[in-house]
N, C-alpha and C positions, 0 to 999 in steps of 0.2 A: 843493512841498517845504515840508513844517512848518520854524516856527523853531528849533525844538528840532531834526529832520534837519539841518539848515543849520549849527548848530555843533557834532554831533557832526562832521561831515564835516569841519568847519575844522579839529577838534579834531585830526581823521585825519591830515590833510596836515601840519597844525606838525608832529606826533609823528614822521610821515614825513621830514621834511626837516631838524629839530632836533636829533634823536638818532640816531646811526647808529651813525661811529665811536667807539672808545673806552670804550663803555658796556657792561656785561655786556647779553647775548643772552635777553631771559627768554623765557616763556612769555605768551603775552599775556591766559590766561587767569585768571594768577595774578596779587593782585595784595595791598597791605597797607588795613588798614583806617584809617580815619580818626585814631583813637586813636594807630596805632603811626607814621602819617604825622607825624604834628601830635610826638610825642616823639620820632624820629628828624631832623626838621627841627628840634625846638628851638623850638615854637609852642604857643603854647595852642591846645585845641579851638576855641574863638571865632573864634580868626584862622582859621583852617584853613577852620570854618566862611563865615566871611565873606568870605575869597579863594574860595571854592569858587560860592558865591551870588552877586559880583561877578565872575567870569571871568576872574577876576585869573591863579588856578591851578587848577584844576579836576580831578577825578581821569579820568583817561582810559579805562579800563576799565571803569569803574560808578560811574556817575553817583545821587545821588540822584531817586528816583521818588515819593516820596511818602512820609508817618509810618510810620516803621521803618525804611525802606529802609536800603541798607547801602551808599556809596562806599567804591571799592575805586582806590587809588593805585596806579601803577608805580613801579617806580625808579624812573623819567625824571621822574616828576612828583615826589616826595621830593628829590630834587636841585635842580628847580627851585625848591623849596618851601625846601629848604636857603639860597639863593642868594637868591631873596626876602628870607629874615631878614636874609642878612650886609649888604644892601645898607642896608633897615632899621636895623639897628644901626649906619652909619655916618652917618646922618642924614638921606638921600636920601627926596624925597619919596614917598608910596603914587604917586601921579600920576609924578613919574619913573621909578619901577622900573616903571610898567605900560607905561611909553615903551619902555623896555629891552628888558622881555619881549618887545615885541611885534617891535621891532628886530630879537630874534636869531629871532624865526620868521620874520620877512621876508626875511632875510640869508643863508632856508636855510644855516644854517653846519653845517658834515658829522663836525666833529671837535672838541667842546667842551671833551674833554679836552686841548686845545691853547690854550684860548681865554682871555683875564683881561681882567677887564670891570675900567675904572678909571674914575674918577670923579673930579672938581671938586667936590663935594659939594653941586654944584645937578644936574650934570647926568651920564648914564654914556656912558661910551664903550666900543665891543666893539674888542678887540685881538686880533689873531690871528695875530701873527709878533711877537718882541722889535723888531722895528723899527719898528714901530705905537707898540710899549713905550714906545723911549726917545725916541721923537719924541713924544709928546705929556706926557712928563716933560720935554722940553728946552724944550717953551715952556712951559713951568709948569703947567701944565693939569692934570696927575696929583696927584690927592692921594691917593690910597691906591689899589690895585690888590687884588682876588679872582683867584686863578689858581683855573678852574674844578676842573683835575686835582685839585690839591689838596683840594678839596670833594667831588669825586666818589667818594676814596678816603676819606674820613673819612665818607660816606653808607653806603658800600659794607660798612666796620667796624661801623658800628652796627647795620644789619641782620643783620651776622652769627648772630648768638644769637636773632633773633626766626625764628618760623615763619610763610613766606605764608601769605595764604588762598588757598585756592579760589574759583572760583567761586559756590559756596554755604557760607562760609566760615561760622563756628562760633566767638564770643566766648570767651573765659576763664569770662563768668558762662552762659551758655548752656551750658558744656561742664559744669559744676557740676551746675545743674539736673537735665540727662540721668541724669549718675552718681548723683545722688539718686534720681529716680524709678527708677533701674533696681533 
């Protein structure tokens, strides 16, 4: 098995075991492109780009292959990618959120719409019942909390208005081109 086989196959299993409940049911052939990933998360292309090159978040459906190629995001991965930022924005290191990420695919957790990652601002903690909540705000430990529902459905709204791709999906300036030479 190539190394490249070796993490689409990880890639398989996180996807499997991370996202289940809670989450709309796509099609797994359809998916968003980089551009609409990176604006719907709230990232520059760079980042997107560079989580995507580090392993950080990766798109799961279409990976880039080479000059031109086209990654293609899920949901699941745009939510991630969402959550990424927030954790980011609250100071937490690259190096701890990739602790975290990797935490909740270890954790197999089945229903993130349930889940709020809090944080000490060095370190996250996954919470998955109010009682996880206020025990680790009772020993001081919590300093801010992401409830993931909450993000899931503000993901969810801003795709609204956008159109997947397809599989062979088809840019805004590509879709130009066409209608000119026709």
């Amino acid at each position: 098995m190539s190394v490249e086989d070796g993490r689409e196959a990880k890639r398989e299993v996180r996807e499997e075991f991370l996202f289940t409940d809670g989450l709309p049911d796509l099609d797994p052939s359809i998916g968003y492109r980089g551009a609409v990933a990176a604006r719907v998360a709230g990232i520059t292309y760079r980042q997107l780009d560079y989580w995507a090159r580090t392993e950080l978040v990766g798109p799961s459906i279409q990976d880039a292959s080479g000059s031109g190629s086209k990654r293609l995001y899920s949901f699941r991965d745009v939510l991630v990618l969402k959550l990424v930022k927030r954790l980011l924005e609250t100071g937490i290191s690259l190096q701890q959120i990739r602790i975290a990420v990797e935490q909740l695919h270890d954790a197999g957790i089945t229903d993130l719409a349930q889940t709020t990652l809090m944080s000490d601002g060095a370190s996250v903690y996954l919470c998955t019942s109010n009682d996880e909540v206020i025990d680790l705000v009772q020993r001081g430990q919590g300093v801010f909390g992401i409830f993931v529902g909450q993000v899931l459905r503000e993901v969810e709204g801003n795709l609204v208005d956008i159109e997947t791709d397809a599989a062979d999906p088809m840019d805004e300036l590509a879709a130009r081109r066409k209608s000119r030479a026709s």
